[in-house]
C-alpha positions in Angstrom: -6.1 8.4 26.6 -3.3 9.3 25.1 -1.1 7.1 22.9 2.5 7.4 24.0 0.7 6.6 28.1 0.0 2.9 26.5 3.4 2.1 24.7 6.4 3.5 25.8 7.2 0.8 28.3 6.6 -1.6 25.4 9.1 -0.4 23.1 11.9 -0.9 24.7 11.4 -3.8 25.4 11.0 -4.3 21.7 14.5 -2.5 21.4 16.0 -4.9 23.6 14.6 -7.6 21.8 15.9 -7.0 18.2 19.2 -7.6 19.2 18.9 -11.3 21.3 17.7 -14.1 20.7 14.5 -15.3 21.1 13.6 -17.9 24.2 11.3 -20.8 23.4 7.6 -20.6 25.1 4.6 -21.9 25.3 1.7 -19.5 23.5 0.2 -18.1 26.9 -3.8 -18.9 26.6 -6.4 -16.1 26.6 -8.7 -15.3 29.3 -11.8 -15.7 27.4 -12.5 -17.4 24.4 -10.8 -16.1 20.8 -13.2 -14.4 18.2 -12.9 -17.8 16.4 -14.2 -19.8 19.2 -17.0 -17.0 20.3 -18.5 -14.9 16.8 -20.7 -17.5 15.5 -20.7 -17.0 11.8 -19.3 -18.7 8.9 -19.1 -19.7 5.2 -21.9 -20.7 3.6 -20.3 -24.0 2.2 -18.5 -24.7 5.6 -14.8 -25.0 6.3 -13.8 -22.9 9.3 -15.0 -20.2 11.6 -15.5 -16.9 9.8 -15.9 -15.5 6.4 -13.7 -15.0 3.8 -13.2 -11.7 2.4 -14.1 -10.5 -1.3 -10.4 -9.3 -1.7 -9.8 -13.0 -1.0 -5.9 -14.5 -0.9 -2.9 -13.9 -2.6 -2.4 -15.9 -5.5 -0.9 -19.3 -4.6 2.2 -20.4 -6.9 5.5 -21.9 -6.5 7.7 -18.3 -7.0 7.6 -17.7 -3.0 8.1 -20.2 -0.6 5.5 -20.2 2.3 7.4 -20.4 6.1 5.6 -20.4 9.0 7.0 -18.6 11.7 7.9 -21.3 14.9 5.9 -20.1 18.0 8.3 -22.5 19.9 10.5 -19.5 19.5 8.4 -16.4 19.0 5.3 -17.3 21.2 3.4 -13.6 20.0 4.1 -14.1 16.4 0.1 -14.7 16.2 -2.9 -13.8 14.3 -5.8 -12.6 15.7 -7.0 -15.5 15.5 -4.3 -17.5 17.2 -2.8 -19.0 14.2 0.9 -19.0 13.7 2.0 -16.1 11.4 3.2 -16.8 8.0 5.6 -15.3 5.6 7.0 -16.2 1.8 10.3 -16.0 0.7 12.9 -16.3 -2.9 16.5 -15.7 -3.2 17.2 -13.7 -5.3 20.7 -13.4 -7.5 21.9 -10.2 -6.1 22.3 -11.3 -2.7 22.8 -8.2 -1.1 19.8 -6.5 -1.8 16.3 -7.1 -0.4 12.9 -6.8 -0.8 10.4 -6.6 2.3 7.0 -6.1 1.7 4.6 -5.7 4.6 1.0 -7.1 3.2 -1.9 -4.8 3.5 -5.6 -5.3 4.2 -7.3 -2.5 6.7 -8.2 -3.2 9.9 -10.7 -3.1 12.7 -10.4 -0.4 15.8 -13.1 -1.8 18.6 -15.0 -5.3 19.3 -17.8 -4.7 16.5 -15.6 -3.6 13.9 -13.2 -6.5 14.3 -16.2 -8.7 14.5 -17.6 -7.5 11.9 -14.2 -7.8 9.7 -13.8 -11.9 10.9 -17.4 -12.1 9.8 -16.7 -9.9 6.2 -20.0 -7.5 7.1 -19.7 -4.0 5.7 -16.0 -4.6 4.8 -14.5 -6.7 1.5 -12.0 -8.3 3.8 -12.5 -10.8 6.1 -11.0 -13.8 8.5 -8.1 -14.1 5.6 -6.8 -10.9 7.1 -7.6 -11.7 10.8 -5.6 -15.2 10.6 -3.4 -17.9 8.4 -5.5 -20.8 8.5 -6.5 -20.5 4.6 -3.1 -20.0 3.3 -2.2 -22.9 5.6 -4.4 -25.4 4.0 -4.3 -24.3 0.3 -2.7 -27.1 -1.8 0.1 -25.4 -3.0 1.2 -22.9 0.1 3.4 -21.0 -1.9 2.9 -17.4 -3.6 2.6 -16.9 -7.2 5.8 -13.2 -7.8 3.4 -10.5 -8.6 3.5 -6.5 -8.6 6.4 -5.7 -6.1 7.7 -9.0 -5.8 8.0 -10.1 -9.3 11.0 -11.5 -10.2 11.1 -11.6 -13.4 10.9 -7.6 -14.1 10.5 -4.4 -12.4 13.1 -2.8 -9.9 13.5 -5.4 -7.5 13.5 -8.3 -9.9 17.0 -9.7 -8.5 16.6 -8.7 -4.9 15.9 -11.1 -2.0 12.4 -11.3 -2.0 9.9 -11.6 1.4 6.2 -10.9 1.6 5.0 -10.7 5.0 1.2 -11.9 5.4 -1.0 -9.4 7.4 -3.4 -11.3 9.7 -3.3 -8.3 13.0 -5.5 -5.6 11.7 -3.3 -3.3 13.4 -1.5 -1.7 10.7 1.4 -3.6 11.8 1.8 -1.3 15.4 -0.2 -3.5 17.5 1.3 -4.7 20.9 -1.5 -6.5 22.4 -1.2 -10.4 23.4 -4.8 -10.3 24.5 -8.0 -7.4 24.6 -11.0 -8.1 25.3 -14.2 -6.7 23.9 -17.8 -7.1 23.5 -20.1 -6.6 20.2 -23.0 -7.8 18.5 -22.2 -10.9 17.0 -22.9 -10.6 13.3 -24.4 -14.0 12.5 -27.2 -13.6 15.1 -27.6 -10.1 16.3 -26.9 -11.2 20.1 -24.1 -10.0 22.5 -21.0 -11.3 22.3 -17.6 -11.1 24.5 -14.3 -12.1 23.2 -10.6 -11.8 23.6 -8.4 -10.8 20.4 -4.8 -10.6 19.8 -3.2 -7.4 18.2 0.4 -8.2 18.0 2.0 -6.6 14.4 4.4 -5.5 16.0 5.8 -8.7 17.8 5.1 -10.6 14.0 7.3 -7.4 12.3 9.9 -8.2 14.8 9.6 -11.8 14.4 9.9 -12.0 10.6 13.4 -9.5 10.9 15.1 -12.6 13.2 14.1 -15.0 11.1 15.5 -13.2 8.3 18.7 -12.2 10.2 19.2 -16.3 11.1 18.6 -15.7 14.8 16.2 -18.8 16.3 15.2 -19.9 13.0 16.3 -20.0 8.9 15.4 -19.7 5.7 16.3 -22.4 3.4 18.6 -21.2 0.3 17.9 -17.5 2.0 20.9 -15.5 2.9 21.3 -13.3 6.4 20.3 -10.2 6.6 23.2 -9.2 8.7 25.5 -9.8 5.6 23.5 -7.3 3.3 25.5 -5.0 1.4 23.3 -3.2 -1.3 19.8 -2.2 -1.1 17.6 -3.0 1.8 14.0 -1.5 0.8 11.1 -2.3 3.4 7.8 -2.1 1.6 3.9 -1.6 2.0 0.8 -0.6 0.7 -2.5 0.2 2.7 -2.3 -1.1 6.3 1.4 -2.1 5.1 2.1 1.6 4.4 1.1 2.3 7.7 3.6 -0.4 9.0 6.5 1.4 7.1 5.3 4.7 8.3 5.5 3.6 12.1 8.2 0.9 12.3 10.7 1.8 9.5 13.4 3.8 11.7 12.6 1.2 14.4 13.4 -1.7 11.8 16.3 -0.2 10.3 18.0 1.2 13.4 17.9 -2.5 15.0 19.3 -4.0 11.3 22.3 -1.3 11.1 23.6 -2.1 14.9 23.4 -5.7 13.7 24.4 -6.0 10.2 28.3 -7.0 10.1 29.6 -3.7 8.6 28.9 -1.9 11.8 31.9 -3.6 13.6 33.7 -4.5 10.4 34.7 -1.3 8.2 35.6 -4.0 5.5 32.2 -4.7 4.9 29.6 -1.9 3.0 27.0 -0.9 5.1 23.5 -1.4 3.0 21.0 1.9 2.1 18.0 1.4 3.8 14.9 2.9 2.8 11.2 2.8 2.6 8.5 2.5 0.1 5.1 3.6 1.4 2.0 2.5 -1.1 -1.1 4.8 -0.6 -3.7 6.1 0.6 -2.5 9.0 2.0 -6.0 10.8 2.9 -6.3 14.4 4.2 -4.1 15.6 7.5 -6.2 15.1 10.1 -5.2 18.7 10.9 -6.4 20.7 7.8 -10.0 18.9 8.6 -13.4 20.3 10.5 -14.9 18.1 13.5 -18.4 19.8 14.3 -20.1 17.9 11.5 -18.5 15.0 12.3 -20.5 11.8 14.6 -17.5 12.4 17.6 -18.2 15.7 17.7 -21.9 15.0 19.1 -19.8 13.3 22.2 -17.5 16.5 22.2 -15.0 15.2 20.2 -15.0 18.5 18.1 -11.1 19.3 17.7 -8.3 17.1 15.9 -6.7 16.2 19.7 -10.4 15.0 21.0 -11.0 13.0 17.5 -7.7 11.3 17.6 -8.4 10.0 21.0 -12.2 8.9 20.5 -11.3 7.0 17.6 -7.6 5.6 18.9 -7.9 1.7 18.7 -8.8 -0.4 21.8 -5.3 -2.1 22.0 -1.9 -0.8 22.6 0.0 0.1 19.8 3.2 1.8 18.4 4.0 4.7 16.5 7.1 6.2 14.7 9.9 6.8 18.1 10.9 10.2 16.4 7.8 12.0 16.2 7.0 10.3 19.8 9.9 11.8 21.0 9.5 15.5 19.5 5.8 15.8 20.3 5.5 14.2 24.2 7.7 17.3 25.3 4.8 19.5 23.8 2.0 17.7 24.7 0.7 16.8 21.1 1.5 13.0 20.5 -1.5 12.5 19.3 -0.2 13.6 15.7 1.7 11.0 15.5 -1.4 8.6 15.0 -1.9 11.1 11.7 0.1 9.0 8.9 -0.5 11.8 6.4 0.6 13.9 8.9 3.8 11.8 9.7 4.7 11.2 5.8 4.6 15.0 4.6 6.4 16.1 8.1 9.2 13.6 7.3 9.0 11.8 10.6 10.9 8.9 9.4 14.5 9.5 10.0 15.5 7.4 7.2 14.9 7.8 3.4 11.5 6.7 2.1 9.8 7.4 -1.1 5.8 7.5 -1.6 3.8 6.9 -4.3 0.1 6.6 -4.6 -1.2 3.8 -7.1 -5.1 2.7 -4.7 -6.3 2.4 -8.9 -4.1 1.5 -11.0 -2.0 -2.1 -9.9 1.6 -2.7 -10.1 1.4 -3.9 -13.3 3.9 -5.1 -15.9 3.8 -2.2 -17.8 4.1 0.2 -14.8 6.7 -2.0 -13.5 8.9 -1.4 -16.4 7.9 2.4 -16.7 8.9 2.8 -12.8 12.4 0.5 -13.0 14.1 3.7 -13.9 12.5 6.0 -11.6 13.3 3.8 -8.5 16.3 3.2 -9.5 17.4 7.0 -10.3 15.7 7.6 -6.6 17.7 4.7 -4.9 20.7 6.0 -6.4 20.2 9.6 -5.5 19.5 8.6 -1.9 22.6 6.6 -1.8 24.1 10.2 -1.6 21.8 12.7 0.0 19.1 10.5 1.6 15.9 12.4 1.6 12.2 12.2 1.5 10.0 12.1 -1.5 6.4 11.9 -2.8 6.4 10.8 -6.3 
């Protein structure tokens, strides 16, 4: 099936919903047990369903405050777990500018492989990434400034920070309250049948009216709306994948919204992107017949985009949507490489590749200048780049 036949009734509803606020709800309950309540396994030294990843958790500190997002007011703001979703937050002293970083951490595509992720089997991340529950009960909930979100150097030292947790394992897109899947549990071999939730998209959307004081606030934060400098939306990994498909979404709702599009006596902000590797091979440049689809007939990049397309609805970037449903090829759009080096995104973004070497110090300092150079260029001319 192809993607744009599951989502295109979902996003505008999306649309509609960046610019109203939220009603309360209650969280609608799922049709057959979560993966917490049916996969069987665990930690070895106890504490809650599931396993905890080797990537583990970010570091816990007092830099970033932890919030966690009402679902009084955003009822699909969930984990796939259930769990509330959580995000971390600083003011920073230029108050115009901001710093959104989605949080990466792969993700699962059927029943076994998200089973096998809450259960960390074959995979070094685990039910961290799949819920909030451990950042929930550490001692201190907060988030120690590192790489991106240091405050203390780098290019976005002074910005408004946020740092989005990742607990949907659907590279941000997903738009799926409930799907239901069977696999083989991993603790014990047997069959097992359980509902998820895939709903990064409806947590994206969540965290922006927070952020732009509509059904809830951040303490000491200011609004979005009333941003004036640099807006940059940010993510490596699964969180690149989230810039790659929501930025123009995300940016188009925050321009109609922020206060200079009504009042010329206010300075409309540059947005832009940063998109954090991988970036693998186009899916188009590749060979299927060696490939295990192929056996199943899945032998050309159309067929292999559709036998490996994830089991829940999902979004993509609108623009490419758009350009490739009239020919009958919307299946590229679920090729980020593909989207990245065909400029998709409507709005600036810059890419750099660093799945190595960390954002550290040193490269924070070396990289202040470039960013800035390239925020100031695409002030003025507004382009793509791969750096």
């Amino acid at each position: 099936m192809h993607f744009r036949q599951v989502v295109l009734s979902i996003v505008a509803v999306v649309a509609c919903a960046s610019d109203e606020p939220p009603t309360a709800e209650t969280v609608a309950p799922l049709a057959v047990p979560g993966i917490k309540q049916a996969v069987s396994c665990g930690d070895p030294g106890g504490g809650p369903p599931g396993v905890v990843g080797e990537v583990g958790l970010p570091p816990s500190g007092t830099d970033l405050q932890e919030y966690v997002i009402p679902t009084s007011v955003f009822p699909d703001a969930l984990c796939n777990d259930g769990s509330a979703a959580v995000m971390y937050f600083a003011p920073g002293s230029s108050a115009g500018s901001w710093l959104i970083e989605l949080e990466g951490g792969g993700s699962c595509r059927d029943a076994q492989d998200c089973a096998n992720r809450w259960c960390s089997v074959g995979t070094n991340f685990g039910r961290q990434n799949m819920s909030s529950t451990d950042l929930q009960n550490r001692k201190v909930t907060g988030l120690k400034a590192n790489g991106l979100q240091s405050t203390a150097r780098g290019p976005f030292a002074t910005y408004n920070h946020v740092f989005i947790h990742y607990c949907s394992s659907d590279g941000w897109a997903g738009t799926s309250p409930s799907v239901v899947g069977t696999a083989n549990d991993p603790a014990n071999g047997g069959p097992v049948t359980f509902s998820t939730r895939f709903n990064g998209n409806a947590i994206l959307a969540a965290a922006i009216q927070v952020l732009r004081q509509v059904g809830a606030t951040l303490p000491g934060m200011p609004d979005l709306d009333l941003a004036d400098g640099d807006v940059v939306i940010a993510g490596g990994s699964a969180g690149r994948a989230g810039v790659i498909f929501q930025l123009d979404r995300t940016v188009d709702g925050l321009r109609r919204n922020n206060i200079a599009d009504s009042n010329p006596n206010y300075t409309m902000p540059h947005y832009s992107g940063l998109i954090d590797s991988a970036f693998p091979p186009q899916l188009s440049t590749l060979s299927y017949q060696l490939t295990a689809e192929c056996s199943s007939s899945a032998c050309t990049w159309e067929d292999y985009v559709d036998a490996t397309e994830p089991y829940y609805s999902h979004v993509t970037d609108d623009s490419c949507e758009t350009y490739h449903a009239a020919r009958g090829t919307d299946y590229e759009c679920l090729d980020l490489t593909h989207l990245v080096h065909r400029s998709a995104n409507a709005r600036p973004a810059w890419a750099v590749s660093r799945t190595v070497t960390p954002w550290t110090s040193r490269s924070l300092e070396m990289g202040t200048a470039v960013v800035r150079r390239w925020l100031e260029r695409e002030n003025r001319v507004g382009r793509h780049r791969v750096l």
